[in-house]
C-alpha positions as CSV (number, residue, x, y, z in Angstrom):
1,X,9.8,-15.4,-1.9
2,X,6.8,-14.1,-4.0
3,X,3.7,-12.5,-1.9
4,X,0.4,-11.8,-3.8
5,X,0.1,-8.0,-2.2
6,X,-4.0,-8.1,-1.8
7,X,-4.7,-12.5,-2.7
8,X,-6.3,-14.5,-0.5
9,X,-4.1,-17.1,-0.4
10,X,-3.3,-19.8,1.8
11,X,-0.6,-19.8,4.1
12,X,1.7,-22.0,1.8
13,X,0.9,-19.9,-1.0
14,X,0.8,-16.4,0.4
15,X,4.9,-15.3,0.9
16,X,5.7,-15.8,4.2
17,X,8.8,-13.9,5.3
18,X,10.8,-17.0,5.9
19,X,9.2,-19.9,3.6
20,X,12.2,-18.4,1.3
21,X,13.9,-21.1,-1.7
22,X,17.2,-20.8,-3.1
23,X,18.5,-21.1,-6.6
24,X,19.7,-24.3,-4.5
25,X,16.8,-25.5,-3.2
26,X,17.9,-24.7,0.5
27,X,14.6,-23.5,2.1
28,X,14.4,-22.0,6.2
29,X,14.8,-24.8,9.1
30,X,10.9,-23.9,10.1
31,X,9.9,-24.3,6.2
32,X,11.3,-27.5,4.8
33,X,8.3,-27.7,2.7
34,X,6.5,-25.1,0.2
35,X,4.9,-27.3,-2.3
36,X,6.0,-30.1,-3.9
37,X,8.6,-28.7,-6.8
38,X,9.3,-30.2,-10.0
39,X,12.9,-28.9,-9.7
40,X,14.5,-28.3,-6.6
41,X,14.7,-24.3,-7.3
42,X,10.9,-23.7,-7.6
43,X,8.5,-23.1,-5.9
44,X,4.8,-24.2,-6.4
45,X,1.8,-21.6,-5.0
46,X,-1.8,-21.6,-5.6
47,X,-3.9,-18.5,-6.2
48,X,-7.5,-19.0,-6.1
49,X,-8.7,-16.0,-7.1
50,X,-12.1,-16.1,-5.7
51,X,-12.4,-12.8,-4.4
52,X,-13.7,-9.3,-5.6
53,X,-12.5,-8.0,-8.4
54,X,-9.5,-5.6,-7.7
55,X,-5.7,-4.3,-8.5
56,X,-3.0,-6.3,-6.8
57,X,0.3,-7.0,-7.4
58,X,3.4,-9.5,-6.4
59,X,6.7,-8.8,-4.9
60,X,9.6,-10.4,-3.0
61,X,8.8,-10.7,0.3
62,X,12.3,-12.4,1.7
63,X,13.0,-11.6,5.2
64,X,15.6,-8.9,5.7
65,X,15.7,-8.6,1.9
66,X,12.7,-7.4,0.4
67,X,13.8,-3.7,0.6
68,X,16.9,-4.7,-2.0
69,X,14.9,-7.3,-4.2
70,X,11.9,-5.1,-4.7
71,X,14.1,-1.9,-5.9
72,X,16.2,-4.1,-7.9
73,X,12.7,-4.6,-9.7
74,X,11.0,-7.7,-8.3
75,X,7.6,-6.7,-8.2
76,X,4.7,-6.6,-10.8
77,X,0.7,-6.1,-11.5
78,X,-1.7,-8.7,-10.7
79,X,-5.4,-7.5,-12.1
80,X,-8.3,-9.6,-10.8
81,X,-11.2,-8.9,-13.3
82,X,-15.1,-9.6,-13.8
83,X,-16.8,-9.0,-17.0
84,X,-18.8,-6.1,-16.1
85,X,-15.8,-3.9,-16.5
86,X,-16.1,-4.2,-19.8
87,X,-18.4,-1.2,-19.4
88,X,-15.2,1.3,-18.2
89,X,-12.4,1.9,-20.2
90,X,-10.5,-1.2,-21.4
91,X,-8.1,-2.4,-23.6
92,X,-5.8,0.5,-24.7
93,X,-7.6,2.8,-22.5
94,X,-6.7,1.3,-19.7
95,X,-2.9,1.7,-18.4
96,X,-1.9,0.6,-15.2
97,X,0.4,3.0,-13.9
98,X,3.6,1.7,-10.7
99,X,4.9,5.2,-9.6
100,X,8.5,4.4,-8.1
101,X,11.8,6.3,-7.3
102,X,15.0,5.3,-8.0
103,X,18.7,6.7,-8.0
104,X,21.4,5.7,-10.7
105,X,25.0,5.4,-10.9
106,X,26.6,7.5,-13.9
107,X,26.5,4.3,-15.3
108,X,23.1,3.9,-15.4
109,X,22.8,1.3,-12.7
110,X,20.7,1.4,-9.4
111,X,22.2,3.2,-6.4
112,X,21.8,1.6,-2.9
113,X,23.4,1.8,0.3
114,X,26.0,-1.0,0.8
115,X,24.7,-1.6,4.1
116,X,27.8,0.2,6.0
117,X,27.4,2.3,8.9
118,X,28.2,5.3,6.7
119,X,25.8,4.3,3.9
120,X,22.8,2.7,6.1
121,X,19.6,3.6,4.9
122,X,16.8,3.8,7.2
123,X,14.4,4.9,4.5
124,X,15.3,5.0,1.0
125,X,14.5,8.3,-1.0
126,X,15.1,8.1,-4.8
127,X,16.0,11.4,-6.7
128,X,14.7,10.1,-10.0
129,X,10.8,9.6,-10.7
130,X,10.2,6.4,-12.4
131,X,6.8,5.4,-14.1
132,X,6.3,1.4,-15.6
133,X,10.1,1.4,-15.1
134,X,10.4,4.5,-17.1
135,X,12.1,7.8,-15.9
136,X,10.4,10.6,-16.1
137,X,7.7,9.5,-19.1
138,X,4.9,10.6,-21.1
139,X,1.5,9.1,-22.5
140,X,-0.5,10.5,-25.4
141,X,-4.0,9.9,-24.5
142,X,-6.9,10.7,-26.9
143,X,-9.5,13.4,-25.6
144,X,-12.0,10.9,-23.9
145,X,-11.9,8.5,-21.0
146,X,-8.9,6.3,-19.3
147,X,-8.6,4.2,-16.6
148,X,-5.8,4.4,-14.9
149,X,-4.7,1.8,-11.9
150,X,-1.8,3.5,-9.6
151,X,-0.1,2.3,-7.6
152,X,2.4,3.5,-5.4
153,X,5.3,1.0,-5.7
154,X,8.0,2.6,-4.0
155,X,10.4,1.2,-1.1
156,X,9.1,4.2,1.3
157,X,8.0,7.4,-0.7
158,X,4.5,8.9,-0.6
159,X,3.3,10.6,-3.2
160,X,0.2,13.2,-2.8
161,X,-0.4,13.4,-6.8
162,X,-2.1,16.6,-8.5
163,X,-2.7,17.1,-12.4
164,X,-1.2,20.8,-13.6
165,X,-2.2,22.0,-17.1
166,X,1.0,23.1,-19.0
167,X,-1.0,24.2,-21.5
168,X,-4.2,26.1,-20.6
169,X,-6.5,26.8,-17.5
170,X,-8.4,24.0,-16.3
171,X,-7.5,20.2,-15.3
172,X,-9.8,17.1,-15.9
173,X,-11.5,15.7,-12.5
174,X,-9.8,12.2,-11.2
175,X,-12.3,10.2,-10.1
176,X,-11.7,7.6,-8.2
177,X,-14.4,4.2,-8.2
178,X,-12.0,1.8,-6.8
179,X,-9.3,1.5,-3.6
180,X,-6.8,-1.7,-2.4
181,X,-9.2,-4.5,-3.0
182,X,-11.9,-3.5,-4.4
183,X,-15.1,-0.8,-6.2
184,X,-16.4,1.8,-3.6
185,X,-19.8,2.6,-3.2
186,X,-19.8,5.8,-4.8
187,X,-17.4,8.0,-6.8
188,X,-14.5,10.3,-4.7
189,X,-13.9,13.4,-7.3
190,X,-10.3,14.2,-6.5
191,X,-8.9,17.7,-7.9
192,X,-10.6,21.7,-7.3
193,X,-14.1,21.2,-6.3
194,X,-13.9,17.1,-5.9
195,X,-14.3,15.3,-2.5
196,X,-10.7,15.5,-2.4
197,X,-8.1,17.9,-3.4
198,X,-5.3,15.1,-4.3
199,X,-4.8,11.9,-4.0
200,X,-2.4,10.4,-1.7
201,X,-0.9,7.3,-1.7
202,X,1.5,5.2,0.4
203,X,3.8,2.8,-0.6
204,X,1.8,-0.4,-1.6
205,X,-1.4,1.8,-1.7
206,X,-3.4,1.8,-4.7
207,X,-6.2,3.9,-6.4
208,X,-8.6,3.4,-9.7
209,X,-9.0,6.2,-11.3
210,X,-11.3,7.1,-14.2
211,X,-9.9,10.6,-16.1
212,X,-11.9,12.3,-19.2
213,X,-10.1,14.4,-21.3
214,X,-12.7,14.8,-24.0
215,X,-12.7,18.9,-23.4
216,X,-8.3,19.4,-23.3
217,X,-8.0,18.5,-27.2
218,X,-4.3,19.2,-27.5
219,X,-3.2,19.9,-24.2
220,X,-0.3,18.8,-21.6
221,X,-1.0,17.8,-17.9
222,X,1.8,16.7,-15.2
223,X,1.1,15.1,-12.3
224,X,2.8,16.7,-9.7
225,X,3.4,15.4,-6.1
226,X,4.1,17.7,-3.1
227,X,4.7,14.6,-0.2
228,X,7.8,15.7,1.2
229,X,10.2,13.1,2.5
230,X,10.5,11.8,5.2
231,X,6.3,12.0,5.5
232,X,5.1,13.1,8.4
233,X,1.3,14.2,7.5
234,X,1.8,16.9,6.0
235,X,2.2,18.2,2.3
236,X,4.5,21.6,0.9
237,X,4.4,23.7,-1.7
238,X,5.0,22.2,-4.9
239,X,8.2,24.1,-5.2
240,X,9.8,22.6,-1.7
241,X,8.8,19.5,-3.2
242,X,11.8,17.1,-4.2
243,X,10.0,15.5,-6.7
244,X,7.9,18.0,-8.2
245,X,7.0,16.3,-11.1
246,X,6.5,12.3,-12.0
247,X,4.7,12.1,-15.8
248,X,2.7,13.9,-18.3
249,X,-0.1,13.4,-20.8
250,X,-0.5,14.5,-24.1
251,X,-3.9,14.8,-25.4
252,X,-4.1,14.2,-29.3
253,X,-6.6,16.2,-31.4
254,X,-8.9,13.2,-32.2
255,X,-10.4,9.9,-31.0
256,X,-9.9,6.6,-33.0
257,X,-12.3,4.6,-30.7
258,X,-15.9,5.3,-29.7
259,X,-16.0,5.8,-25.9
260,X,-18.5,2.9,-24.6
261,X,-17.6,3.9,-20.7
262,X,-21.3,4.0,-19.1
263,X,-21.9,6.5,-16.4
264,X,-19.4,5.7,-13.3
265,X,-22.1,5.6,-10.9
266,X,-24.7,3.1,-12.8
267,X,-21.2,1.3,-13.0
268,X,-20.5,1.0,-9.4
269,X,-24.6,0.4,-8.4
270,X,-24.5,-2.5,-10.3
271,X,-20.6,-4.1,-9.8
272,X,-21.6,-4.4,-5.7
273,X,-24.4,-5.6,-6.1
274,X,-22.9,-8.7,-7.4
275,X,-20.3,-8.3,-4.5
276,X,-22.0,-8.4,-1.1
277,X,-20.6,-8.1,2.0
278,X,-18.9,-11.2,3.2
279,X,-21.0,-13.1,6.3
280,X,-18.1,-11.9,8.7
281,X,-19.0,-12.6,12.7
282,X,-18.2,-9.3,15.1
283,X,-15.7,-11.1,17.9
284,X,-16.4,-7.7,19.7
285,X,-12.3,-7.7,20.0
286,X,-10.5,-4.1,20.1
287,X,-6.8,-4.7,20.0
288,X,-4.4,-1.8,20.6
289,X,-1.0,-1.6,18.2
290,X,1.5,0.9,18.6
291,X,3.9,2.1,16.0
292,X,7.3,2.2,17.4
293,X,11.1,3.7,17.5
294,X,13.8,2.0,19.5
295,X,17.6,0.4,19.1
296,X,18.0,-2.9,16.8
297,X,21.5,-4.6,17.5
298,X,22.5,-6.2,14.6
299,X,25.8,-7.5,15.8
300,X,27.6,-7.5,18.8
301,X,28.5,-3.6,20.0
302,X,26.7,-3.1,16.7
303,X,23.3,-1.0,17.0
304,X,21.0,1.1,14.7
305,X,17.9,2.9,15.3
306,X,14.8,1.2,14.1
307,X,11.5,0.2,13.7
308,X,8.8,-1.9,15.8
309,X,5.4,-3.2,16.2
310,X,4.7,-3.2,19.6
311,X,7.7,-2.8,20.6
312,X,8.7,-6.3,19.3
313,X,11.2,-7.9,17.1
314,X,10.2,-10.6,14.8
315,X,11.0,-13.7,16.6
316,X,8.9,-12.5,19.4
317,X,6.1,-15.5,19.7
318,X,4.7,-13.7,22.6
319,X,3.6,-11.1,20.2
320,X,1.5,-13.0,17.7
321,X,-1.9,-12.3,17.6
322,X,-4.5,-15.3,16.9
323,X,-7.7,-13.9,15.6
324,X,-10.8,-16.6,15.0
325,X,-11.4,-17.6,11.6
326,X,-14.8,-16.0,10.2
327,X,-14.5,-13.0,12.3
328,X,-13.4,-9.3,12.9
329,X,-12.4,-7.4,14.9
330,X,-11.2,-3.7,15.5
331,X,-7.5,-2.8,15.8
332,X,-6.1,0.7,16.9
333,X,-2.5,2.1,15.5
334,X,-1.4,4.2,17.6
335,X,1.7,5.9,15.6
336,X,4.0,6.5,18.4
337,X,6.7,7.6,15.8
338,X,7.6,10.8,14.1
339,X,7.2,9.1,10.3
340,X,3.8,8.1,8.7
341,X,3.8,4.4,8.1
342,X,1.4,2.5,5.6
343,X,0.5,-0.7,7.6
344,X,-0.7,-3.7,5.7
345,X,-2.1,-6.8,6.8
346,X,-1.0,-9.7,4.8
347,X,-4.8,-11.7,3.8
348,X,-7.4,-9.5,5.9
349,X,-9.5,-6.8,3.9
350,X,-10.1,-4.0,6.3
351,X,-12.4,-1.5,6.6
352,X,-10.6,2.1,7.1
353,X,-13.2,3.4,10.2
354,X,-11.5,6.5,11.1
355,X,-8.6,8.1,13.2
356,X,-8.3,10.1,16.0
357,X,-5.9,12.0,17.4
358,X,-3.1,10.2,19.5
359,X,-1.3,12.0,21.9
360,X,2.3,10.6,21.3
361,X,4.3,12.6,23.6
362,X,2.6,12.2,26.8
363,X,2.4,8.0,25.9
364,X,5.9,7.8,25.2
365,X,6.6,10.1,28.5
366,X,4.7,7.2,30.4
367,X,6.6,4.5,28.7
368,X,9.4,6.4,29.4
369,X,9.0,6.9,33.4
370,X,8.4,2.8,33.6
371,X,4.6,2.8,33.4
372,X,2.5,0.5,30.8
373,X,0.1,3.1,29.5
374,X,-2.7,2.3,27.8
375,X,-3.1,3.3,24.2
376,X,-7.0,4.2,24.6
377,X,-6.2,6.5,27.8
378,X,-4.0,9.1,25.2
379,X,-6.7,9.5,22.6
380,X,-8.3,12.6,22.1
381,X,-11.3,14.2,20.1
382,X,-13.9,12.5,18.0
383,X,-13.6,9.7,15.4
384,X,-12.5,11.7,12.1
385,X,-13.8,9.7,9.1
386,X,-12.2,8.6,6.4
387,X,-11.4,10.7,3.2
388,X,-14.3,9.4,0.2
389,X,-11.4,7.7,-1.1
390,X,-10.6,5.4,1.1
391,X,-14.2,3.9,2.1
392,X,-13.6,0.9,0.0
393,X,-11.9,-2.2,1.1
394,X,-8.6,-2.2,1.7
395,X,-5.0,-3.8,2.8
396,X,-3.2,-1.1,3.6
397,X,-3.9,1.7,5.5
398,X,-1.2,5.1,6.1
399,X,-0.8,6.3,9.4
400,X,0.3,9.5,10.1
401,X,2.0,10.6,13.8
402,X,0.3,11.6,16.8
403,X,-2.6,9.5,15.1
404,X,-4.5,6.1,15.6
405,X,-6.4,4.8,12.6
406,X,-8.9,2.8,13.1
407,X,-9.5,-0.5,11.3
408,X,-11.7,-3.1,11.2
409,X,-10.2,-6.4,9.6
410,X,-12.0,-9.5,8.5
411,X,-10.7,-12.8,9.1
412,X,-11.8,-15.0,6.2
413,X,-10.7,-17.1,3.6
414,X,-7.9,-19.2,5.1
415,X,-6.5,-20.4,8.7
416,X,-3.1,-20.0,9.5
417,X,0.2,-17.7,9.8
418,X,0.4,-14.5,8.1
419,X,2.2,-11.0,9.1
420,X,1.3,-7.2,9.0
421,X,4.0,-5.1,8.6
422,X,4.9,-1.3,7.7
423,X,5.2,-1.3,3.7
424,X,7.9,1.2,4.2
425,X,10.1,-1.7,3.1
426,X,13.4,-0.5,5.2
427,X,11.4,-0.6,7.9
428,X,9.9,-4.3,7.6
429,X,13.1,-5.4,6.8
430,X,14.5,-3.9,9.9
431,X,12.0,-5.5,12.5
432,X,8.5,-3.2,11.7
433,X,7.1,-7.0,10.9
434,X,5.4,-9.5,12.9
435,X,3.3,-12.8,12.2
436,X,-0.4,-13.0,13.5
437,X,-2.0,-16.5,13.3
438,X,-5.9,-16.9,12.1
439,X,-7.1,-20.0,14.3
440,X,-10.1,-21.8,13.6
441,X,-13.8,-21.0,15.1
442,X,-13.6,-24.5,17.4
């Protein structure tokens, strides 16, 4: 079951947890029909494309499975272009860049739980960097500018990504002109002295970064990551990291192609203004979501510790949201949990407003003692904004404990059934999932 991480797509088209097809044809009870298939194996989906330019990508999306069907590799780039970027770096000088983990057998196979109560895996934590499918690479890059698309492809890793000279003093800025789904409105320098120090990413996150190594003739960089595992908001020292180190580059002592890049910020002055902001209607709606730990049984006398949105399991119709078609509206996530979770909404573009600080404990105390407290009652402090990089639009937002993030979703494109999920993909398999339906303005 393919999604389009990013498209909008109709509902038919779009991946929907259970509008699964087997090598047999067999499809769900509740989705008889995908499209009409020329063989009884296939299925049919439309992509429009009609959206802003941007760095998506595909990847199984069946229900329960897409934690094993992604690792095993099922997943992929899907670039939406305009012509204008013909101005940054392009054809070899562009390299889009999946950071993953994996672990192998001594075979050389992929390692993954079995499923049994010894082996469950309630996040899965590779010990092996992997890079466009590559352990541990490298890419000679010639002393001028790249583009470089990452994203973070992994079932539940974050990565908080540095660039260390081997080499000599000194490290090339990162700057960033593009998030999830689409060109900011002005560069976020990322490195010392930039907007940002790092760049972090959760899974399904992504980042376009422009890097010019025109002055480091000859020199080695790694990018490093310090996220530690489980993520919980905070970074350590590159030596606690457990994956120190995911790929270098090595800059080669001459240029073979003129660099026609224009200036980043003419670039990004003149991309949005051919992108507008959509004609999007405020509903004026605030709806509160909580981020949630709690017991799944799987089988009878069978139970795990999981996963929820809103306290809910997927086949709870009670908690589908229906937001009006052509509008937005504001949703809180209130991380209840002791993980950070990167929560994506299947369709919507969002706007990252801000976060504030959630007070977890005392919530969960009130849930605790029987009461129904209210999400907005256990926030505290002012509205902190979001880092440079993120003030683009996006689909996927990370959310760190005792914290809500503040969104601001639009509603456009299509009516219908979708889902928003954790992209921590042990999680969404075990229940962090639920449908919302866009209904039409009537």
């Amino acid at each position: 079951m393919t999604h389009l991480h990013g498209g909008v797509t109709g509902p038919r088209s779009d991946g929907y947890p259970e509008a699964w097809v087997d090598p047999n044809g067999n499809t769900a009870a509740d989705f008889p029909a995908i499209h009409d298939s020329p063989v009884p194996h296939q299925q049919v989906k439309e992509y429009p494309n009609k959206q802003e330019p941007a760095t998506l990508w595909y990847h199984d999306h069946a229900l329960g499975a897409t934690r094993l069907n992604v690792y095993a590799g099922l997943a992929g780039f899907y670039l939406l272009r305009d012509p204008m970027e013909n101005s940054l770096p392009k054809g070899d000088y562009e390299v889009p860049i999946v950071i993953q983990d994996r672990s192998f057998n001594s075979d050389g196979s992929l390692q993954y739980s079995d499923g049994t109560d010894d082996d469950y895996e309630a996040e899965f934590f590779g010990d092996v960097p992997v890079v466009n499918g590559k352990a541990y690479p490298y890419i000679e890059v010639e002393p001028r500018k790249y583009r470089f698309r990452f994203l973070n492809g992994s079932n539940g890793r974050v990565f908080n990504l540095n660039l260390r000279n081997e080499t000599a003093p000194g490290v090339p800025t990162m700057n960033q002109i593009a998030t999830d789904l689409g060109f900011l409105d002005s560069v976020a320098t990322i490195g010392p002295g930039g907007d940002q120090s790092s760049l972090l990413l959760g899974g399904a996150e992504r980042a376009d970064i422009v890097i010019d190594f025109s002055d480091f003739e000859g020199q080695t960089f790694t990018l490093t990551n310090n996220a530690p595992t489980p993520y919980a908001g905070e970074t350590v020292p590159i030596s606690e990291s457990d994956m120190p180190e995911i790929m270098r580059f090595k800059v080669t002592d001459s240029v073979t192609e003129e660099d026609e890049t224009i200036p980043l910020s003419r670039f990004l002055t003149q991309i949005n203004k051919r992108y507008p902001e959509p004609d999007v209607t405020d509903s004026g709606t605030t709806r509160y979501m909580t981020l949630d730990t709690g017991t799944l049984e799987v089988a009878p006398g069978i139970e795990y510790d999981s996963h929820f949105l809103n306290r809910s399991q997927w086949t709870d119709e009670e908690a589908v949201v229906q937001p009006t078609f052509g509008t937005s509206e504001e949703w809180v996530l209130a991380n209840v949990t002791g993980d950070s979770h990167p929560i994506h909404l299947h369709l919507a573009d969002f706007e990252v407003v801000g976060r504030r600080t959630f007070n977890a404990e005392a919530f969960d105390e009130a849930r605790q003692a029987g009461e129904d407290p209210a999400v907005a009652d256990y926030l505290e402090g002012p509205v902190i904004q979001p880092d440079p990089g993120e003030q683009g639009p996006k689909d996927t937002v990370l959310v760190n404990p005792n914290e809500a993030a503040i969104i601001r979703p639009a509603f456009t494109g299509f009516t219908g059934r979708y889902v928003w999920h954790c992209h921590i993909l042990e999680h969404e398999d075990q229940e962090m999932m639920l449908p919302y339906e866009v209904v039409p303005d009537e």
